[in-house]
N, C-alpha and C positions, 0 to 999 in steps of 0.2 A: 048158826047164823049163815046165812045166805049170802052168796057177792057173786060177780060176776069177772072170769079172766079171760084174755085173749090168749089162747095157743094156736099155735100152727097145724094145721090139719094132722100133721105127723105124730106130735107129742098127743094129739088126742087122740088118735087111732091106736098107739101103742099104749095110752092109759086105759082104752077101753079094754084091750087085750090083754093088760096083765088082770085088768079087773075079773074080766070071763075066769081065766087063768085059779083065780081066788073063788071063784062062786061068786063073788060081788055083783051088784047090779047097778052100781055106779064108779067110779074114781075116788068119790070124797075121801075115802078111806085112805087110798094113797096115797093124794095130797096130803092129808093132814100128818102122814107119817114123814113124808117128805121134808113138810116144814119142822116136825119135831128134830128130825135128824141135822138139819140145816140151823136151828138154832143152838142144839146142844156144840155141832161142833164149833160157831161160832165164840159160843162159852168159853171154849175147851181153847182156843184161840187168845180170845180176852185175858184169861187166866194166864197163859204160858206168857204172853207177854206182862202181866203185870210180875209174876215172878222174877222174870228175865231184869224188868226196870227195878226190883227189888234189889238184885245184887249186884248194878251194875257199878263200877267204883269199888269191890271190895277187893280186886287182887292187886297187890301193887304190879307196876310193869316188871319187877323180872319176875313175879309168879306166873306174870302171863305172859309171859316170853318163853320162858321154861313150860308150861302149859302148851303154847301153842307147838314149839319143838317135837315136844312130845307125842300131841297128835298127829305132826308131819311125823314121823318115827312112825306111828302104828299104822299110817295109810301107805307107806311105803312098805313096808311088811305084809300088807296085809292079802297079799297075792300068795 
């Protein structure tokens, strides 16, 4: 499918030149990798926060007292 974007002269002279770069004789190919990457990490984003709101409430406070100690302990070592 076809559309049209607006870049700044820069981002398109540097797409053309990775494209040369590639043998390519356009960008598309770029972009479309670009958006792959941009949505996977968005996922990968999604996901960590839904695990995170998965366990949040399951330590009582002094497990997370004693947790958080802990990891002050290993940053302060960790020179």
């Amino acid at each position: 499918m076809r559309t049209t974007i607006d870049l700044p002269d820069t981002q398109r002279a540097r797409l053309l030149a990775l494209a040369a770069e590639r043998g390519e004789k356009g960008f598309s190919g770029i972009v479309q990798e670009a958006l792959e990457k941009y949505f996977e990490e968005q996922r990968q984003r999604e996901e960590a926060l839904r695990r995170a709101r998965a366990v949040h409430g399951t330590l009582s406070d002094e497990e997370a007292e004693a947790l958080e100690e802990h990891v002050k302990d290993l940053r302060r070592s960790w020179r």
